[in-house]
C-alpha positions, 0 to 999 in steps of 0.5 A: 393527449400525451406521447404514451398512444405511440407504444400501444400499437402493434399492427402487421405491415406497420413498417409500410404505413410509416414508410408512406407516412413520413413521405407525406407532405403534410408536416404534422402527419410527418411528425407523428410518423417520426415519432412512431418511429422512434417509439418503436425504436425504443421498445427494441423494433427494427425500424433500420429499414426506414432509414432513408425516409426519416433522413429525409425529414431532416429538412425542416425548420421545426426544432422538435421534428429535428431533435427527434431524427436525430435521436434516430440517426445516432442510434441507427448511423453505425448499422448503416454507415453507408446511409448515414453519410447522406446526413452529412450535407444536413449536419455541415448547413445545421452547423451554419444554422442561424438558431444557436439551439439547432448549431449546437443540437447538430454538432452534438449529434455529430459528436455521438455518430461513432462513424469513422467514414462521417468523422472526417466531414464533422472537423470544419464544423466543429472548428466553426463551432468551437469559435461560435459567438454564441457561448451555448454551441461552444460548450457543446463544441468543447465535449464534442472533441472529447468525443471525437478523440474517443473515435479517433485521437490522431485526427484530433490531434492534427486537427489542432482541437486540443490547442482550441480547447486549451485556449477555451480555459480562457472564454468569458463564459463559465460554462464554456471553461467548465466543459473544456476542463471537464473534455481536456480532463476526459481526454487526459486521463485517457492519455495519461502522459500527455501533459494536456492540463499544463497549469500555471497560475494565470489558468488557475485564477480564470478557473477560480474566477469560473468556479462562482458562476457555473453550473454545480457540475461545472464547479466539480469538474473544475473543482477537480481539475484544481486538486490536480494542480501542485501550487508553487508554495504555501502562499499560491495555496493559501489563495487558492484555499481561501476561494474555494472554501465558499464551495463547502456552503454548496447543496449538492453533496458532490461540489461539496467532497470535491471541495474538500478534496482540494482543501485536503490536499493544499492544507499539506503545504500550509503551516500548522502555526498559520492561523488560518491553518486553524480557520481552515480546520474550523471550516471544515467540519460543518458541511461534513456534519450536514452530509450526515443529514441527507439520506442513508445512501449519501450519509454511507459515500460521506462517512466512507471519506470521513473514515478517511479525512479522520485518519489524515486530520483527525482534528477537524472532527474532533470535537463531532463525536455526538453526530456519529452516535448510531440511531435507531433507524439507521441502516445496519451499514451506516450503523458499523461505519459510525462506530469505525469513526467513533473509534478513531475518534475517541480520546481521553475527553469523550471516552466516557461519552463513547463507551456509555454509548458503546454499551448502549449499543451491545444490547442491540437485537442486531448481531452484526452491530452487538459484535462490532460494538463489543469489538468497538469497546476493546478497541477504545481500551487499547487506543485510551490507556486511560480508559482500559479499567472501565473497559474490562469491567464494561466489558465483565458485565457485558460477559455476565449477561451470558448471550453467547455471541457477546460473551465470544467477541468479548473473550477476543478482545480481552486477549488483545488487551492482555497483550496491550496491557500485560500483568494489569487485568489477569485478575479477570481469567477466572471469570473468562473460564467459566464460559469456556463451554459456551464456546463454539465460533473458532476465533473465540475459542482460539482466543480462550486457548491463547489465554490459558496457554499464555497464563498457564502458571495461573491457572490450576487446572490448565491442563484439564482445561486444555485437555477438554479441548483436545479431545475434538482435535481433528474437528476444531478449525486450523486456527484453533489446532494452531493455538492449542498446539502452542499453547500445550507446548508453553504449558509444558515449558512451565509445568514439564512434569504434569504435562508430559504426555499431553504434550506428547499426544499433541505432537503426534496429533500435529504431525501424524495425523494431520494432513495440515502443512501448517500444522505439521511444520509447526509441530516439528519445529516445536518437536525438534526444538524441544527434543534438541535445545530446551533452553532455546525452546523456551526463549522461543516459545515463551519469549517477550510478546512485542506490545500491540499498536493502537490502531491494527487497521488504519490504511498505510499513510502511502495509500491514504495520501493516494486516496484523499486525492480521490476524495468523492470518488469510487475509490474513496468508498471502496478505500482501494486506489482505481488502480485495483478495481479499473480495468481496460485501456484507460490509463491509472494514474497514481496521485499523491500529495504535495510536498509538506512543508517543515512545520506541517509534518515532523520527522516522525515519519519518514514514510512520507519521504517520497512527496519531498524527493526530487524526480528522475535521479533518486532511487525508487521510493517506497514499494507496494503494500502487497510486496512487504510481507512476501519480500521480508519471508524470501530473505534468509534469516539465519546461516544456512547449515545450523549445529556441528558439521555433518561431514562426519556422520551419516546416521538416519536422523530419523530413527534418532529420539529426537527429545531424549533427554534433552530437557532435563535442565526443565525436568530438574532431578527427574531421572528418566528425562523426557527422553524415556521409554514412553516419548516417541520420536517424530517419523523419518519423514519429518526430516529432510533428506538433506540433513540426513545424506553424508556428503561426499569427498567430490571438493573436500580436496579443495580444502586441504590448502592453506587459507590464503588470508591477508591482515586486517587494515579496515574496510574501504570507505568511498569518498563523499558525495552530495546526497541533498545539493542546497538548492533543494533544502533551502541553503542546507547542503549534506555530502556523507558517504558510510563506513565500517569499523571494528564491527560498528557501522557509521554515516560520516555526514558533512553538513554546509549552510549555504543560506543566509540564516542560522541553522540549529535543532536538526534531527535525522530519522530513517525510513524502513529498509531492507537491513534495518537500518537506523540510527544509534544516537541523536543527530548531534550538531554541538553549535548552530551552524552559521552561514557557510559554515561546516561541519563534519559529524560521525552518526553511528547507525545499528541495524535493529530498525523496522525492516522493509524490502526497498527496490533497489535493495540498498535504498536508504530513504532520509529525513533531515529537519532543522529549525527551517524544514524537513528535507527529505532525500534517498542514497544508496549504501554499499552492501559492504558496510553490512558484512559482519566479523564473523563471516569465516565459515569452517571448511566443511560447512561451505562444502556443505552449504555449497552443495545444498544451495540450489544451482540456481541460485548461482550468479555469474559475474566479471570484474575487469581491468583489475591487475592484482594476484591472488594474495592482494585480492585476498588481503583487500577483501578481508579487509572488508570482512570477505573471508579467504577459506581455502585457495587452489591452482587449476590450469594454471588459474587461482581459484579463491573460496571465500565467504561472508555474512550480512548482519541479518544472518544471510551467508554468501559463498563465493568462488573467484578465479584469477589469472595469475602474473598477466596484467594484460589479462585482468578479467577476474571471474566472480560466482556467487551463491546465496539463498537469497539470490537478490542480494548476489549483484549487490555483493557482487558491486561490493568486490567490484567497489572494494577490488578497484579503490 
């Protein structure tokens, strides 16, 4: 009969028959009270009470009857300490029992008893066990340190366990090395900065070795304790490649990613002209294919770690597209994940194969599915040049079918090939017009704004279409009042007669009736921006649209690198790092790949810098995804006061009509402008207060003075120093330092060949940083550059490249290559090769700029040991484009007012006080105030830098 009797019975007092029960002595009559006990224990009774009376059915030699008590034992030992310690003496003899099973069984439950009392009694049986002969209980032994170090880490530690365990790495057994990887690993991610799984490549042969012989779990474990490793070069990770490639033949899926993980991560340090390389890429695909064969749940973990094996290497699966294609019984999940991956894989020789497909699929009953396959079709239009006429006429069927839902998502994709594609497909506007009724989702609606607006002079009656729109205005969303209210006001750019009181009635829409933040700012600005200078409105609102990418949303190459190191975890199906999704005490840590080799990455992108940079001395590399967007908004882009100063006037900007008049170069000969009788002034209260309040004579005295400027005599250069040492570039050395002259910045490099070949083809790229930095021209080395050998080379730089907040705000990520590698290093640049010709402000406006910059954005700082007078201070710091705008004696100090202007447009005011004719005294006090205060202790370095050299 089967164990199922022992939970149907629910008699009263059945705590007292047990209690007599298994203090029978009849053996099998105990055992069947144990296991009524443990029944009862697993339908959720209180069977605590009996606690005494099973410990004592641990004396026995039948491996059942003991299995079972000690089941009981773990589950009971933490409400009864006190009880459980009569266990010990049991365990201590079970741990020198001749049966292997029952030692391992005994050291196994010690490990699960999370008793601190009992922990100290299991250490010298679980040392004997850890060197039994028997290779069953020391793999047993091995996760009961891990264990142990969860209760308590410090006994652990002074116990000596982990030096055991290390030395375990090297038992003759697989199992035996797979389970203390698989505890040092537990352990090492708890202890993140202990440097417990110190590899080298004698350890990693004995894994490698274990890796054939152990369990499938075995095999991942080691499989990713190896993806932790960074082998010393290409050829260490060639071996390594090429024993762990049988692994991808492997059954279990897991073994399989785990697998691919490594290969993914070691490929980064070989050459692309390597031909194994290519054998390696060749290898690759067909266990990711055959993932794609087992059931949904596992075909979805897979396509989520192909989605990103495809944007690192996407030439693996390239030639895979069939296996992608969607079928019928596919859940809808698996479905939208095929078509993200046949997206990124598709090119100008499978494009006709995948938009027949993509057709196909927009004929669908599934809404979700038809939508993403219509947005599928767009895509592969602005990804495969090639491909975009066949899209648009794809996708003008698509809009003849007149299914609501297909015809909005194709309208929002054709807006996006309009801008990936501009005066190529306009031809089809008319059609697109024809649906505007059938419109009602605000993403398409927007979209369809967004087209009129953008090609308004096409289109004859744009105004009545615009118009029929803004009839709802306060019940459209906040998208589409955002789009009709620019594309009313480009309307007007171009046909300003027409549309005069449309665009009125807009504004006041935009800014009076709203309670829209948003809304409201975006139609002041334009109310302003029409009313003072049109010609600036319309290079503004008509400007030349920036091309869209190819690719909107591939994940940022740093992440990706971080989560193909993660490859078959959690974390390569949520594409997030642990980092965003774990929380409590276990320590994140982030992973990355190793360094690449020159052939395998060109200088195209410098964002990759970081793997090459050495620790400890170089400035932080790249920033978070989070910072970007935020960091770039805080940067003040433009002077601070705008227009003529506004010392002089105190009128209540308000009441002032704004557009008066002031199109009248859009108007051409119309007499009464736009500023006539019927345009209305946005209210009062759309203007700051600080605009409109005169500003009083409290520091006008200050500038009654004479400027006490010196002559130019060009900025102060540092001399060079070392930026990559040799040893770190294979025998290249580059020392440079930055300078400014007459307005244009330049990186004075010094290059020397302290290796043994010739060097030649070098290049340089930068990445994105805070100013824009970038080079002008070409890295220009006229001759190869012999062995020792040097050259001096001027590379002019501008500062139109991306823009991207660093940490430090002057960090300068470089990538150098030459005929032998890519280099990579980072150098910070002095703030004052960005101050610009221009940075004199007039006296009146730094009055009023000064004022208006918030108190706390003031900084204070010190410059010592610096014995100069107030004109030396003054004709240095001009000379560096820190201008002297006026200078006054207060108690017997110099006070100088100075400013200056970075190339982004940001303005920093300064007051500095020196204290004339004591050398003995040469503390000069320097306050800085900026809109932008992160920028102050960079100027601040600059004064130092400049006033001490």
């Amino acid at each position: 009969m089967t164990d199922s009797k022992y939970f149907t019975t629910t008699k009263k007092g059945e705590i007292f028959e047990l209690k007599a029960e298994l203090n029978s002595d009849k053996k099998e009559k105990k055992k069947e009270a144990v296991k009524k006990v443990i029944a009862s224990m697993t339908v959720g009774k209180d069977v605590s009470a009996l606690f005494p009376d099973v410990v004592n059915c641990m004396q026995t030699d039948n491996l059942e009857l003991k299995k079972l008590v000690y089941l009981y034992l773990m589950n009971y030992a933490k409400s009864q300490p006190d009880m459980a310690i009569m266990a010990v003496n049991t365990f201590v003899k079970d741990c020198e029992d001749p049966n292997p099973l029952i030692r391992a069984l005994a050291v196994r439950t010690m490990g699960c008893i999370r008793v601190d009392k009992i922990t100290e009694y299991l250490c010298e049986p679980l040392r004997k066990c850890l060197k039994d002969e028997d290779p069953y209980v020391r793999k047993t032994a091995a996760v009961c340190v891990a264990k142990l170090h969860d209760i308590n880490a410090q006994l652990v530690e002074d116990q000596g366990f982990l030096d055991t365990l290390k030395d375990l790495i090297s038992d003759s057994n697989p199992m035996v090395v797979a389970n203390a990887v698989a505890a040092l690993s537990e352990i090492a991610e708890s202890h993140p900065s202990s440097n417990l799984l110190d590899l080298n490549p004698q350890s990693i042969n004995k894994l490698l070795t274990a890796l054939n012989e152990c369990t499938e779990w075995g095999q991942i474990f080691i499989l990713d304790c190896l993806a932790n490793y960074t082998p010393k070069d290409d050829r260490e990770a060639q071996s390594i490649c090429e024993r762990v490639t049988p692994r991808l033949s492997h059954a279990n899926s897991a073994v399989v990613l785990s697998a691919v993980k490594v290969l993914m991560k070691f490929m980064e340090m070989l050459s692309k002209d390597l031909d194994y390389y290519g054998t390696l890429l060749k290898k690759l695909a067909p266990p990711l294919v055959t993932l794609l064969s087992a059931e949904p749940e596992l075909q979805y973990v897979a396509l989520r770690n192909i989605n990103l094996i495809v944007q690192k290497r996407p030439e693996i699966l390239k030639h895979e597209m069939k296996v992608f294609f969607v079928k019928y019984n596919d859940p809808i999940y698996v479905k939208l994940e095929k078509l993200d991956i046949m997206i990124r894989l598709a090119s100008q020789a499978n494009i006709a194969q995948v938009l027949a497909e993509l057709k196909e699929y927009a004929t669908e009953v599934d809404v979700d599915f038809v939508r993403k396959a219509v947005r599928a079709i767009g895509r592969c239009a602005i990804k495969v040049e090639q491909s975009a006429e066949r899209c648009v006429s794809t996708l003008l069927d698509l809009i003849q079918t007149k299914v609501n839902y297909v015809v909005q998502e194709a309208i929002v994709v054709i807006k996006d090939i309009f801008r990936k594609y501009p005066n190529k497909y306009e031809s089809v506007i008319a059609t697109l017009c024809e649906n505007l009724d059938s419109l009602d989702e605000p993403e398409a609606r927007a979209a369809m704004i967004w087209i009129v607006g953008e090609y308004a002079e096409r289109i004859d009656n744009a105004d009545e279409l615009l118009e029929s729109f803004l009839e709802g205005f306060h019940d459209e969303s906040t998208q589409v009042q955002l789009q009709l209210l620019t594309a009313i006001v480009k309307l007007f750019l171009k046909k300003p007669t027409e549309t005069q009181e449309l665009v009125q009635q807009v504004l006041s829409l935009a800014t009076q009736d709203s309670d829209n933040p948003d809304l409201r700012d975006r139609g002041y600005i334009y109310w302003r921006l029409l009313s003072t200078d049109p010609v600036a409105a319309k290079e503004v609102v008509l400007a030349e649209k920036p091309l869209i990418s190819e690719e909107t949303d591939l994940i940022e190459p740093t992440l990706l690198d971080e989560l193909i190191c993660y490859i078959g975890t959690l974390a390569s199906v949520y594409h997030k790092p642990p980092s965003a999704f774990v929380e409590g005490g276990r320590g994140v840590v982030h992973k990355s790949l190793p360094p690449r080799t020159a052939s395998s990455e060109s200088t195209e992108s410098p964002e990759t810098a970081p793997a090459g940079a050495p620790p400890g001395e170089q400035p932080d590399v790249i920033p978070t995804q989070g910072d970007l967007l935020g960091d770039l908004l805080n940067l003040d882009l433009g002077p601070p006061v705008s227009g003529p100063p506004l010392a002089t006037t105190s009128v209540q900007m308000g009441a002032v009509d704004l557009l008066g008049g002031g199109l009248d170069s859009l108007m051409g000969d119309e007499p009464e402008g736009i500023g006539g009788p019927n345009f209305v002034a946005p209210p009062a209260a759309a203007v700051p207060a600080s605009l409109g309040a005169p500003i009083g004579s409290g520091l006008s005295d200050l500038f009654d003075l004479t400027s006490g400027v010196g002559t130019l005599s060009g900025s102060y250069v540092a001399p060079k120093a070392v930026w990559l040492p040799a040893m770190k570039a294979k025998g290249l050395e580059i020392s440079g330092t930055f300078t400014r002259q007459v307005g244009s910045i330049s990186m004075d490099l010094q290059l020397t060949n302290k290796a043994l070949q010739v060097m030649t083809d070098f290049a340089i790229q930068f990445n994105r940083n805070s100013f824009g930095l970038a080079p002008a021209a070409p890295l220009q080395v006229h001759a190869p550059l012999s062995p020792n050998q040097t050259v001096e080379i001027s590379l002019p730089l501008n500062t139109v490249g991306s823009v991207m907040k660093m940490e430090p705000l002057n960090n300068l990520q470089v990538a150098v290559k030459n005929n032998i590698d890519v280099f990579y290093f980072s150098t910070l640049y002095p703030l004052h090769i960005l101050f610009v010709e221009d940075g004199k402000m007039d006296r009146q406006m730094f009055l009023a700029t000064w004022k208006d910059i918030p108190n706390e954005n003031e900084a204070q700082f010190q410059i010592r040991d610096c014995p100069l007078n107030a004109e030396a201070v003054s004709s240095k710091l001009q000379s560096s484009n820190i201008f002297t705008i006026a200078k006054r004696n207060v108690e017997g100090q110099d006070m100088l007012y100075q400013s200056l202007k970075l190339t982004n447009g940001i303005w920093v005011l300064a007051e500095l006080r020196i204290q004339p004719g004591n050398p003995s005294f040469t503390v000069l006090q320097l306050s800085l105030k900026c809109r932008a205060p992160e920028v102050s202790q960079h100027v601040y370095q600059a004064y130092e830098t400049i006033l001490k050299n």
